[in-house]
VOVOTI-982346 format. One line per field, with one value per atom (N, C-alpha, C, O): residue number from 1; chain; atom name; x, y, z. Coordinates in nm, 3 decimals. Each point is the difference from the previous one (the first is absolute). Last residue first. Layout:
// residues N
resi: c(NUM/...)
chain: c(A/...)
name: c(CA/...)
u: c(X/...)
v: c(Y/...)
w: c(Z/...)
// end
This chain:
// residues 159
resi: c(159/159/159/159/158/158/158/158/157/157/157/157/156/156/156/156/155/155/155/155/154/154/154/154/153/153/153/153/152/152/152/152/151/151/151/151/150/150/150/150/149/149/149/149/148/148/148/148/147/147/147/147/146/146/146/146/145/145/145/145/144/144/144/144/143/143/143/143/142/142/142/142/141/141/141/141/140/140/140/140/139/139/139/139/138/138/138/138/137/137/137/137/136/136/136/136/135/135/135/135/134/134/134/134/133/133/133/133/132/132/132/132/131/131/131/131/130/130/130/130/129/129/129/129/128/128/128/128/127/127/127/127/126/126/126/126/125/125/125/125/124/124/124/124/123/123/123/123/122/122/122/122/121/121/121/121/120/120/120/120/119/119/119/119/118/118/118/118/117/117/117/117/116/116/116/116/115/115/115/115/114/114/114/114/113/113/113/113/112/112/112/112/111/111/111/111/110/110/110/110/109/109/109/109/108/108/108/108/107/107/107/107/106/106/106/106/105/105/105/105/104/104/104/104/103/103/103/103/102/102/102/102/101/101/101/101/100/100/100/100/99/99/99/99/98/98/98/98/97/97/97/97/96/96/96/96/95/95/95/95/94/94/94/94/93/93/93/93/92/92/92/92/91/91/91/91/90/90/90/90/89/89/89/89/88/88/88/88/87/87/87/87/86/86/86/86/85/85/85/85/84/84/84/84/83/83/83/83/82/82/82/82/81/81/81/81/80/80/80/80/79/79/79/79/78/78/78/78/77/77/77/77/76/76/76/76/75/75/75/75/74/74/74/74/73/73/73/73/72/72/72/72/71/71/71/71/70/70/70/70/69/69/69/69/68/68/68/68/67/67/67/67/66/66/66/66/65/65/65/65/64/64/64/64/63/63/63/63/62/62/62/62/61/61/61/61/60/60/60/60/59/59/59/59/58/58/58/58/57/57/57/57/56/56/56/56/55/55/55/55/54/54/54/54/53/53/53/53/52/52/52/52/51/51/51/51/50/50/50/50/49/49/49/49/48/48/48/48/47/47/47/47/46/46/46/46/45/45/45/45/44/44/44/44/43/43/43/43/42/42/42/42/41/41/41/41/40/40/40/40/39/39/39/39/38/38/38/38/37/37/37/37/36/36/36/36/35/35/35/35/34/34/34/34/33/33/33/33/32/32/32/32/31/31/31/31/30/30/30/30/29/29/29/29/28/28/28/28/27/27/27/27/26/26/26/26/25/25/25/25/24/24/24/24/23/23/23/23/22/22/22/22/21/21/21/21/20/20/20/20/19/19/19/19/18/18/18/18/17/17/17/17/16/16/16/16/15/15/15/15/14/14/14/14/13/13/13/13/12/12/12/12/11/11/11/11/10/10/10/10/9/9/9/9/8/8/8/8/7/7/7/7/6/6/6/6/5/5/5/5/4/4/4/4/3/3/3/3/2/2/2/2/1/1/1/1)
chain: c(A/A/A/A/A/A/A/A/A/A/A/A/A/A/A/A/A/A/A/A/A/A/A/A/A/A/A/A/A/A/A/A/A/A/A/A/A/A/A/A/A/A/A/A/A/A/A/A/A/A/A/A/A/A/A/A/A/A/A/A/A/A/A/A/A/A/A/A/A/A/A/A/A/A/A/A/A/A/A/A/A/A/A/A/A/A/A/A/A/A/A/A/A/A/A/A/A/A/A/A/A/A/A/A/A/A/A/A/A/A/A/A/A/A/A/A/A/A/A/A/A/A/A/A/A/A/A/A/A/A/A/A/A/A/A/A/A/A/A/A/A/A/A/A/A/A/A/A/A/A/A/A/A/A/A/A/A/A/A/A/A/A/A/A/A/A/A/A/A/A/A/A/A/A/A/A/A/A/A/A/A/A/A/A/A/A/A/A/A/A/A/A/A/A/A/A/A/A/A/A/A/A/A/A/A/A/A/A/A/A/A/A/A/A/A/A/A/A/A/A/A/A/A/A/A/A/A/A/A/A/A/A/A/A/A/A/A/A/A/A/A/A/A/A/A/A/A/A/A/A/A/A/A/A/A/A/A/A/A/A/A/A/A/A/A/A/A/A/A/A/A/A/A/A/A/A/A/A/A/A/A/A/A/A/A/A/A/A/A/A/A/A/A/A/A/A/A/A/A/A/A/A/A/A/A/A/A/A/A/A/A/A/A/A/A/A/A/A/A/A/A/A/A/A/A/A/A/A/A/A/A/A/A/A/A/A/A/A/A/A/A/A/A/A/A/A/A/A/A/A/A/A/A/A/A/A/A/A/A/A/A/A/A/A/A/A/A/A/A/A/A/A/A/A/A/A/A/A/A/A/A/A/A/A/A/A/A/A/A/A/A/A/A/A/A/A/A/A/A/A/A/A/A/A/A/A/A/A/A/A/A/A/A/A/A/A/A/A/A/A/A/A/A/A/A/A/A/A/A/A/A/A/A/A/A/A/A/A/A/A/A/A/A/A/A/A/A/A/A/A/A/A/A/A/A/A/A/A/A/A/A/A/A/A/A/A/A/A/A/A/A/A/A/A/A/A/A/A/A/A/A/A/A/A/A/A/A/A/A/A/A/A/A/A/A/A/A/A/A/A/A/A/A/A/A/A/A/A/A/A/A/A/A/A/A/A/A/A/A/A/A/A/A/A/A/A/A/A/A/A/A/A/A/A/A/A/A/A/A/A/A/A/A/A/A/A/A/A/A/A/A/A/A/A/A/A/A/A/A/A/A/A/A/A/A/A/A/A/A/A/A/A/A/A/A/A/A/A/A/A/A/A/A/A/A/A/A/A/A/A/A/A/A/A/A/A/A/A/A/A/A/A/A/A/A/A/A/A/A/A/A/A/A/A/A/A/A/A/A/A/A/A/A/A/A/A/A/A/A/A/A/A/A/A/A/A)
name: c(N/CA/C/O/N/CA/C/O/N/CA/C/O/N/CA/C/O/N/CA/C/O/N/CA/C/O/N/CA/C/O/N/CA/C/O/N/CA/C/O/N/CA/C/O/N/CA/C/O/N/CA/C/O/N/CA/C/O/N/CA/C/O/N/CA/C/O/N/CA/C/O/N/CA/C/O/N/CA/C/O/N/CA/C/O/N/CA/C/O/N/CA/C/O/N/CA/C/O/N/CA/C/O/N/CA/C/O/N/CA/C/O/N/CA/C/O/N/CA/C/O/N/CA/C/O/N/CA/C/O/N/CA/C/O/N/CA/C/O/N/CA/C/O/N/CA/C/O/N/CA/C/O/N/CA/C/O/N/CA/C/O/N/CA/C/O/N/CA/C/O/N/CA/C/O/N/CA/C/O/N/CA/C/O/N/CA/C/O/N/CA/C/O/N/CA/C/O/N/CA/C/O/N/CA/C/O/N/CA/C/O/N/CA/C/O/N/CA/C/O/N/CA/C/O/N/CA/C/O/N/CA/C/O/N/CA/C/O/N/CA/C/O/N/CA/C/O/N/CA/C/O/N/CA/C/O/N/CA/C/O/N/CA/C/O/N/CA/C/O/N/CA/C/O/N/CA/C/O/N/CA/C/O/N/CA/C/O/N/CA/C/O/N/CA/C/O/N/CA/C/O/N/CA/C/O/N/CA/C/O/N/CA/C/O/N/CA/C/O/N/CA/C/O/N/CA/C/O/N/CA/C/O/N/CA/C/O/N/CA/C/O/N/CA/C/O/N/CA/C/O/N/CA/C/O/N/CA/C/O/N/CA/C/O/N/CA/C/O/N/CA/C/O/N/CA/C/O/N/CA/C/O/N/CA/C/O/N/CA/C/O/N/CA/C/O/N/CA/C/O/N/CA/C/O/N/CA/C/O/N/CA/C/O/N/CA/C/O/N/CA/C/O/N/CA/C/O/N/CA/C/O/N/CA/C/O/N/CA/C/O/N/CA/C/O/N/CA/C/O/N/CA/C/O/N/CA/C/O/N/CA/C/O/N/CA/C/O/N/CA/C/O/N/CA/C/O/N/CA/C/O/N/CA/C/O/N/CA/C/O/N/CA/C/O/N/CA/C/O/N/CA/C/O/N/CA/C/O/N/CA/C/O/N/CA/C/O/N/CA/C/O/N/CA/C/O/N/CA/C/O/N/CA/C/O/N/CA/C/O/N/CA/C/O/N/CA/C/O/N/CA/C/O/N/CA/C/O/N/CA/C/O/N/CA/C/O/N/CA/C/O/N/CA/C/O/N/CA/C/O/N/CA/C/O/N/CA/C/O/N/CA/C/O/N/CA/C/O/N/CA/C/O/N/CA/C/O/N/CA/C/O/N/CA/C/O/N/CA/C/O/N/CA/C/O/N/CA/C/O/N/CA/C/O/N/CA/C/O/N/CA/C/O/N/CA/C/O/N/CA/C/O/N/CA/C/O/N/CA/C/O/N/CA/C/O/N/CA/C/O/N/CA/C/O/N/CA/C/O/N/CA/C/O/N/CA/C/O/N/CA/C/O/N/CA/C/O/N/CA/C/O/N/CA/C/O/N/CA/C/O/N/CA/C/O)
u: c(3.964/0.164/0.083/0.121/-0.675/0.102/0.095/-0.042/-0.401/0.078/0.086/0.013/-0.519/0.150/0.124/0.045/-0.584/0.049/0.202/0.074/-0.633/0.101/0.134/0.013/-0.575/0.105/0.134/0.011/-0.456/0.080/0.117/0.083/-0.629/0.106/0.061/-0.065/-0.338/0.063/0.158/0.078/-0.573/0.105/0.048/-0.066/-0.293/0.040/0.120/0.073/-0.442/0.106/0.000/-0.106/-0.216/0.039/0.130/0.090/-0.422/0.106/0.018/-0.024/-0.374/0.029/0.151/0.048/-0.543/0.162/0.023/-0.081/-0.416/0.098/0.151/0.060/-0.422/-0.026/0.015/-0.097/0.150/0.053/-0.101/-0.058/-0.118/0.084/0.042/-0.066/-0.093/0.112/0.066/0.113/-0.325/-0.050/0.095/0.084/-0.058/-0.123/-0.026/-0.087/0.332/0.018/-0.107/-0.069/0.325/-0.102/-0.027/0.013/0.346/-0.030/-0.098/0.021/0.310/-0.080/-0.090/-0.018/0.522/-0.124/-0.075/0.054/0.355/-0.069/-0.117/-0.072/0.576/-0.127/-0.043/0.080/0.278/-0.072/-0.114/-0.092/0.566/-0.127/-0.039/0.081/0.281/-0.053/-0.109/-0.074/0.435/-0.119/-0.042/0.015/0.334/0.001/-0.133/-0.088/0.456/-0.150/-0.023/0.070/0.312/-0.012/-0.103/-0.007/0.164/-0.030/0.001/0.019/0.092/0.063/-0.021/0.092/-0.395/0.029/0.139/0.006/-0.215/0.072/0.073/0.114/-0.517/0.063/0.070/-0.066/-0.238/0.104/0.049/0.108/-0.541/0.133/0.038/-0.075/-0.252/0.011/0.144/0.097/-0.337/0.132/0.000/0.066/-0.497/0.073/0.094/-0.034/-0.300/0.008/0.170/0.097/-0.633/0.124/0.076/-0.062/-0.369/0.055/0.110/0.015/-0.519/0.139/0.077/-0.042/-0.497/0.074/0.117/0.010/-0.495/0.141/0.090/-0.007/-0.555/0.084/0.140/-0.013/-0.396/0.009/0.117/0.032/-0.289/-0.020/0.049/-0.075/0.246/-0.165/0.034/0.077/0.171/0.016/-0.124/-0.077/0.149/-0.008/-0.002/-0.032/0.311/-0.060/-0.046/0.081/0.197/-0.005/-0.119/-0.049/0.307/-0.052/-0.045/-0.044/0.480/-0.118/-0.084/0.023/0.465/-0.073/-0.179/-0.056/0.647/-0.139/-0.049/0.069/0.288/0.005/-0.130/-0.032/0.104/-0.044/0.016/-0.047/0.241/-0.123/0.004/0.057/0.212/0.037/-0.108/-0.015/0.112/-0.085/0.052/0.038/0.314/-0.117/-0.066/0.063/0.308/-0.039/-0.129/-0.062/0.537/-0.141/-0.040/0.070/0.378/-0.051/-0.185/-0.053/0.456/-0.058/-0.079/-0.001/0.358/0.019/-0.084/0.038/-0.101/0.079/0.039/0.015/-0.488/0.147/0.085/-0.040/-0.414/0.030/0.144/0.076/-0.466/0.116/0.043/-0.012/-0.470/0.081/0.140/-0.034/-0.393/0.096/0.073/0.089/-0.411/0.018/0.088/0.009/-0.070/0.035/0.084/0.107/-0.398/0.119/0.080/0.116/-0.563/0.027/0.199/0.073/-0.310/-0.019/0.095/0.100/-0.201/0.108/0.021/0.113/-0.471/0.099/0.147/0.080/-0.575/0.089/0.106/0.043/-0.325/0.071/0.079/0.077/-0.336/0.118/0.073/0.122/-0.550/0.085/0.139/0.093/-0.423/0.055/0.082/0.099/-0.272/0.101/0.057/0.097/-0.469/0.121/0.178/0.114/-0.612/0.076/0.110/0.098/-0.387/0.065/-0.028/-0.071/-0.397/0.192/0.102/-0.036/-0.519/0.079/0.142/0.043/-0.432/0.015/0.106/0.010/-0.144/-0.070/0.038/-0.025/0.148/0.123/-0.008/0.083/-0.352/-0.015/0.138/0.053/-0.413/0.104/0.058/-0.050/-0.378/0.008/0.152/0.004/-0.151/-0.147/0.045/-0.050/0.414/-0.061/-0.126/-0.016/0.177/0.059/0.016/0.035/-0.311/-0.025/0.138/-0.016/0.044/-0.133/-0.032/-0.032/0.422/-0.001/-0.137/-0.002/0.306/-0.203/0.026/0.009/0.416/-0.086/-0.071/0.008/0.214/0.083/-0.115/-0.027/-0.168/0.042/0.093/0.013/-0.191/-0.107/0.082/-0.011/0.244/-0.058/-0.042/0.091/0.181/-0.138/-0.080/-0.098/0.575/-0.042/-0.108/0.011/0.310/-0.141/-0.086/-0.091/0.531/0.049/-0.160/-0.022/0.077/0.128/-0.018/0.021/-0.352/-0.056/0.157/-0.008/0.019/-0.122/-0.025/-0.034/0.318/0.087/-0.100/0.051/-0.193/0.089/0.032/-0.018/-0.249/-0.061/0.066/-0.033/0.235/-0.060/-0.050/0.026/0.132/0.090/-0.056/0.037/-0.331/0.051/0.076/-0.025/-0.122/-0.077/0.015/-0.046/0.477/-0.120/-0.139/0.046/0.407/-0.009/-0.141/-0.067/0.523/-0.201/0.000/0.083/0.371/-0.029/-0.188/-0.052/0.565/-0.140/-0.085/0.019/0.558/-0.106/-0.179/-0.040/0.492/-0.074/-0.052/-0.035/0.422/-0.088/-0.081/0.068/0.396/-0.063/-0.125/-0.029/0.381/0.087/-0.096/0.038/0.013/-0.093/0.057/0.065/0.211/-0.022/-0.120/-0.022/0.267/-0.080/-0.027/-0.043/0.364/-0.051/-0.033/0.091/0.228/-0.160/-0.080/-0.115/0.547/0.035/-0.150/-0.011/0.059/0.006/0.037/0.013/-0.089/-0.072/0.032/-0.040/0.362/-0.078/-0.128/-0.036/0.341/0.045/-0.098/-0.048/-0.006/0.000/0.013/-0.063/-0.038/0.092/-0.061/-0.097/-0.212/0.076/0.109/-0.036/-0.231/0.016/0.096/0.111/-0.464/0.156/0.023/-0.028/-0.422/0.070/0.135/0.020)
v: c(-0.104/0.076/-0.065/0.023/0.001/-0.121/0.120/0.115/0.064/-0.013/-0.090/-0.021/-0.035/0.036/0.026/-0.103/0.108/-0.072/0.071/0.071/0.068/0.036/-0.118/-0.018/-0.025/0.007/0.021/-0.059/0.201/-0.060/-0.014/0.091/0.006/0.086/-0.138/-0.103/0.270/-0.171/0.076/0.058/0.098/0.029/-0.077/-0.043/0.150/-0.042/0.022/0.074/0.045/0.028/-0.075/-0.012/-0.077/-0.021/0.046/-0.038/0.100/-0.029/0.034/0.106/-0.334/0.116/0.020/-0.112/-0.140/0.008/0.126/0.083/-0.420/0.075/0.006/-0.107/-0.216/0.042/0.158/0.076/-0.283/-0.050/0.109/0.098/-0.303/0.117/-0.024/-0.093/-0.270/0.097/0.120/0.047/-0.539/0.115/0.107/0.043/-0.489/0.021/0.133/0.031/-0.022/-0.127/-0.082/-0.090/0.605/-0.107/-0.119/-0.006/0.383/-0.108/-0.054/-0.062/0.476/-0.115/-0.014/0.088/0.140/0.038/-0.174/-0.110/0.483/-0.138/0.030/0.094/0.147/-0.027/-0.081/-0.092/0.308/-0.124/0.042/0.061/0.178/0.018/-0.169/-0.090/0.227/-0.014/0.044/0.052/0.111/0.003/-0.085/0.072/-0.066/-0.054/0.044/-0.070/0.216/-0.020/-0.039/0.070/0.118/-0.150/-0.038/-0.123/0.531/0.023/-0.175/-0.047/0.209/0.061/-0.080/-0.051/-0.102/0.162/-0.085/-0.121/-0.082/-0.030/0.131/0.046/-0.193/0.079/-0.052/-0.048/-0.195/-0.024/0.123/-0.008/-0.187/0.095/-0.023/-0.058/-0.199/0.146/0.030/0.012/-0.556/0.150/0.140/0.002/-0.420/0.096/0.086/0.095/-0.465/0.079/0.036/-0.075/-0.154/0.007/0.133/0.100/-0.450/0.181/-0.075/-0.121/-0.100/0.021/0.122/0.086/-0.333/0.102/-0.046/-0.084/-0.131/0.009/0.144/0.060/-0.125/0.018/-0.077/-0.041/0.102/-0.111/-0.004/-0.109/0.573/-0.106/-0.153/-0.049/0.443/-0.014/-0.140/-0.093/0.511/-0.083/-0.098/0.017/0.394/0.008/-0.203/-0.072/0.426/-0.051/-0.067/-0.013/0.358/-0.013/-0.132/-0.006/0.490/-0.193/-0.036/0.105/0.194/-0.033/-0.135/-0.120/0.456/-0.137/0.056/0.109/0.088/-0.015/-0.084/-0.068/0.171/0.122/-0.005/0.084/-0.283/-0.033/0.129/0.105/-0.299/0.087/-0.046/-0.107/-0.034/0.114/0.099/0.121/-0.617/0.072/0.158/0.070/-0.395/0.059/0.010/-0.015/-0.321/0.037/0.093/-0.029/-0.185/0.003/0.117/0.096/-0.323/-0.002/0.111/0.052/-0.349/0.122/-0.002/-0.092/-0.193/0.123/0.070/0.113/-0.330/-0.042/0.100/0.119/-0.157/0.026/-0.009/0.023/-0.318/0.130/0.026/-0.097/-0.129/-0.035/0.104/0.106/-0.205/0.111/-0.079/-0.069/-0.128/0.026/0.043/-0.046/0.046/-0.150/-0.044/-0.113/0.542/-0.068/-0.157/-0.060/0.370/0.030/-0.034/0.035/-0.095/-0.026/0.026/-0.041/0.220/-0.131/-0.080/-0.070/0.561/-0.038/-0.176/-0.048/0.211/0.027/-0.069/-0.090/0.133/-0.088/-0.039/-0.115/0.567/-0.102/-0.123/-0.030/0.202/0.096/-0.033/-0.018/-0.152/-0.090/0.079/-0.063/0.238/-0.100/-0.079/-0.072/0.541/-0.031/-0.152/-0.013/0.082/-0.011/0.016/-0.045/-0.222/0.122/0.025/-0.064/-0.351/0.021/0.147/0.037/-0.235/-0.006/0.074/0.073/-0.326/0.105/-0.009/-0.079/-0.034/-0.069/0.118/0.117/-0.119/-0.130/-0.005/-0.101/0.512/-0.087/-0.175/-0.082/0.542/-0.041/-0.119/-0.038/0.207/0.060/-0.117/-0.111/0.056/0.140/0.057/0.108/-0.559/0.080/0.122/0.044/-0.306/-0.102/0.084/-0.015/0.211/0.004/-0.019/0.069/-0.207/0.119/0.041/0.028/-0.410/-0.020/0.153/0.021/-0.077/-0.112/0.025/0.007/0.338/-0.096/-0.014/0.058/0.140/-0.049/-0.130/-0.105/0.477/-0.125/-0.099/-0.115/0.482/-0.086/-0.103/-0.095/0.354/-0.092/-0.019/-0.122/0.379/0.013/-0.128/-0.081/0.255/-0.164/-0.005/-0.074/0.284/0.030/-0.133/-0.092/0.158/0.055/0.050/0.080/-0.325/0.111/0.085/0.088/-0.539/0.085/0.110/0.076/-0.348/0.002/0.141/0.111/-0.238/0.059/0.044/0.099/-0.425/0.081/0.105/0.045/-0.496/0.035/0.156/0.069/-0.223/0.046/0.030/0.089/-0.276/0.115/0.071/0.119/-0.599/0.169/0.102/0.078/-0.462/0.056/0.092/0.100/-0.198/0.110/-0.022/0.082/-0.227/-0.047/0.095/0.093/-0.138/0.109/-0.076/-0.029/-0.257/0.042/0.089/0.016/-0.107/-0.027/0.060/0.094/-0.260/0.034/0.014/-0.084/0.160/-0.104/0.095/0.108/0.123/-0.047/-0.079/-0.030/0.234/-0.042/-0.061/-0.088/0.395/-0.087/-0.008/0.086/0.181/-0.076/-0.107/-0.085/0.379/-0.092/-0.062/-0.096/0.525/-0.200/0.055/0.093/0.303/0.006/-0.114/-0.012/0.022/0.090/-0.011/-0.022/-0.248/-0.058/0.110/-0.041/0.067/-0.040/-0.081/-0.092/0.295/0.121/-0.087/0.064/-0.373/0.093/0.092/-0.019/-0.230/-0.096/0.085/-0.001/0.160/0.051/-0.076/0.040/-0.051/0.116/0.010/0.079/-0.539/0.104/0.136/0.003/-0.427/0.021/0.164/0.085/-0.561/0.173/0.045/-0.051/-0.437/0.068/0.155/0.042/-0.331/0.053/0.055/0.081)
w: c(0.647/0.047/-0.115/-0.009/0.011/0.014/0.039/0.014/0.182/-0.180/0.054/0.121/0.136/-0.046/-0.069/-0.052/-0.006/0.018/0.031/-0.068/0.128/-0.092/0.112/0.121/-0.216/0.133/-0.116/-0.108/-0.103/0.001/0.114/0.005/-0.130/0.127/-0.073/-0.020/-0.299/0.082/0.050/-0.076/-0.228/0.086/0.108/0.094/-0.549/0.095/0.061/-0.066/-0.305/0.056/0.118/0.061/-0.535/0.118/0.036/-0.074/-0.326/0.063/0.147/0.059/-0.376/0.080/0.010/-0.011/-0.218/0.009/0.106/0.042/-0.026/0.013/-0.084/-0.010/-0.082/0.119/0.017/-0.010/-0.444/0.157/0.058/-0.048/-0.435/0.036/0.134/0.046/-0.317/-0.079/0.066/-0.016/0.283/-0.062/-0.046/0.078/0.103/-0.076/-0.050/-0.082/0.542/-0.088/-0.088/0.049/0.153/-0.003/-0.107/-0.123/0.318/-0.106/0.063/0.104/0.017/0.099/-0.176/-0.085/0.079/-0.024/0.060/-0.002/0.054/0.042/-0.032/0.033/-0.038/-0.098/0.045/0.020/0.297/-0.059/-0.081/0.054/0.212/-0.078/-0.041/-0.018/0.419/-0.113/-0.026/0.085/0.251/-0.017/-0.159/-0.099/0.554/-0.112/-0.070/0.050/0.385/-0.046/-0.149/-0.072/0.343/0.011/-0.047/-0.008/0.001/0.116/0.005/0.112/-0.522/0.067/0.180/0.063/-0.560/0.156/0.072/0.025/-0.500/0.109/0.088/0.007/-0.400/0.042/0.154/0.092/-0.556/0.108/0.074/-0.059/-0.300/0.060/0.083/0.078/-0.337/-0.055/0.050/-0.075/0.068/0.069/-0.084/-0.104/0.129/-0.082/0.090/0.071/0.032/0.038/-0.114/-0.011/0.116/-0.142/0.086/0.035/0.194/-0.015/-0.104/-0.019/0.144/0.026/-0.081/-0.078/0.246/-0.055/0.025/0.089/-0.125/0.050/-0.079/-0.107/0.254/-0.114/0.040/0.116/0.132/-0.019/-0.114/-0.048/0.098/0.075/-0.032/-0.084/-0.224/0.082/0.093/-0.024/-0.173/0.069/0.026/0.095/-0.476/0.161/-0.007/-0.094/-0.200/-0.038/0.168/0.091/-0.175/-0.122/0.008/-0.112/0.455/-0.036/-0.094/-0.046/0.161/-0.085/0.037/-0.012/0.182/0.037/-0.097/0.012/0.103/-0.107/0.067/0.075/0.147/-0.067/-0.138/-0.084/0.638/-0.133/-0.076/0.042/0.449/-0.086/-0.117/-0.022/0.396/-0.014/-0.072/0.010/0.330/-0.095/-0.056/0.094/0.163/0.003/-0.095/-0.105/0.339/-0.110/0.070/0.102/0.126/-0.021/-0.117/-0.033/0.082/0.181/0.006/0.098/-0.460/0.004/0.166/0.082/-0.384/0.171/-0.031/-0.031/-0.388/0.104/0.098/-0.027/-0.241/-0.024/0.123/0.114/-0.282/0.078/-0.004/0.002/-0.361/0.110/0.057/-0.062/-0.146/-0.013/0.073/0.097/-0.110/-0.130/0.012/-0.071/0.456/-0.021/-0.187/-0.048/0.286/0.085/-0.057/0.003/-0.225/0.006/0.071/-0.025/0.048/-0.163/-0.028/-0.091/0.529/-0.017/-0.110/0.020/-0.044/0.060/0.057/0.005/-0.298/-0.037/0.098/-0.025/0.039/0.060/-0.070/-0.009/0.049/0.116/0.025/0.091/-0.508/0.032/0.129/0.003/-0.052/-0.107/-0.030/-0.050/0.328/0.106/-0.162/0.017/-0.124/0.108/0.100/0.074/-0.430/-0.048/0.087/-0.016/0.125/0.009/-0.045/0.041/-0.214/0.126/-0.020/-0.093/-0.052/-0.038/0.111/0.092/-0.196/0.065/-0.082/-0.085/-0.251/0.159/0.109/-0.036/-0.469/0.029/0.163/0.065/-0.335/0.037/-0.022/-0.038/-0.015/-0.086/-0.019/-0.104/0.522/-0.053/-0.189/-0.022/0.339/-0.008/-0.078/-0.058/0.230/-0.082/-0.062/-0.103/0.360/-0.100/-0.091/-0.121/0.529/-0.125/-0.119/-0.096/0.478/-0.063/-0.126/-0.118/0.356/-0.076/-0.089/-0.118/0.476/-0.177/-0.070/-0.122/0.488/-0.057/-0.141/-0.108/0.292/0.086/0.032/0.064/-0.427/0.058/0.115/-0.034/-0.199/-0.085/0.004/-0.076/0.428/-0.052/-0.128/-0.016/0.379/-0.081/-0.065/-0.015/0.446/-0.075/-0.090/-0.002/0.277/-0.140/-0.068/-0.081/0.508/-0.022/-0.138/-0.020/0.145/-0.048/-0.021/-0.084/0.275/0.037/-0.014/0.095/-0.249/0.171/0.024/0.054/-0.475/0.031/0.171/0.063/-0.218/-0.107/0.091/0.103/-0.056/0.117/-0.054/0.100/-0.420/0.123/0.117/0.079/-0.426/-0.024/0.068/0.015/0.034/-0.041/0.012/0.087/-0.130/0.128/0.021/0.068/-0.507/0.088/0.155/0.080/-0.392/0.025/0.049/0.065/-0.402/0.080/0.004/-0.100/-0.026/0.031/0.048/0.089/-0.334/0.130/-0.021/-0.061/-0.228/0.016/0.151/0.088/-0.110/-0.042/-0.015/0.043/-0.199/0.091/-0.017/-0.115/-0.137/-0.039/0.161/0.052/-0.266/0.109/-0.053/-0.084/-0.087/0.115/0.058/0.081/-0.610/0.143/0.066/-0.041/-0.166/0.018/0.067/0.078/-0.130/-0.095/-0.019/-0.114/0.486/-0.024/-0.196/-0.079/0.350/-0.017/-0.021/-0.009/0.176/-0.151/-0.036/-0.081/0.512/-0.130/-0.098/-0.105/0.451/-0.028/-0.134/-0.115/0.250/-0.034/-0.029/-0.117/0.366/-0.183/-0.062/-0.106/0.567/-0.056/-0.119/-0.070/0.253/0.008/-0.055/-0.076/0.294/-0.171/0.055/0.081/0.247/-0.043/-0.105/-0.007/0.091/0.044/-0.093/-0.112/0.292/-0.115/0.043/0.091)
// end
């Protein structure tokens, strides 16, 4: 993807800038997700027991690993701004989960420009509305806004 300007940005603030591809959240995922973050709770886990016991029909992701692959999802939409020399995570000023993940689902993200602030220091922080979409079903996954933060190499002034 070729990298979009600064103005190119702030003149995209309150636009959908982006749309992800669909992608499988598989119970390999999941389980890789689990082994990472020690969290084996049986409703992600055990297909069978889940299948008896929870009111899903089967396991479902973690709302944290479908919040994870956010930054993925953003990779592969998002274009990156020009001279920038790396991006951080900054947080989230909302995040809701709204509807759970089940096993074998696809998901993709909508990602919405809230905001633009341009520091002084070279640092760029946007906001993103993104909300993760499941596919078949009315309510997402997740919305949240998203902060982020991308070091701009400051460029020489003309003379």
């Amino acid at each position: 993807m070729e990298p979009i300007s600064l103005d190119v940005l702030l003149a995209s603030v309150g636009k959908e800038v982006g749309v992800s591809r669909w992608r499988v959240v598989s119970q390999r995922m999941i389980d890789q997700f689990a082994d990472a973050t020690d969290d084996h709770q049986f409703i992600h886990c055990d297909p069978e027991r889940a299948k008896r016991e929870t009111p899903f029909g089967g396991t479902i992701a973690h709302g944290f690993l479908s919040l994870s692959l956010l930054s993925a999802m953003t990779f592969e939409t998002m274009p990156p701004l020009e001279n920038s020399k790396m991006g951080v995570n900054h947080g989230f000023d909302s995040l809701r989960f709204l509807a759970p993940v089940k096993t074998g689902a696809r998901i993709r993200t909508r990602f919405v420009l809230a905001d633009v602030k341009v520091r002084p220091s070279g640092w760029v922080q946007t906001a993103h509305d993104v909300t993760i979409e499941i596919e078949g079903s009315k309510k997402p996954a997740l919305t949240a806004r998203w902060l982020t933060l991308t070091l701009i190499e400051r460029q020489p002034e003309a003379a």
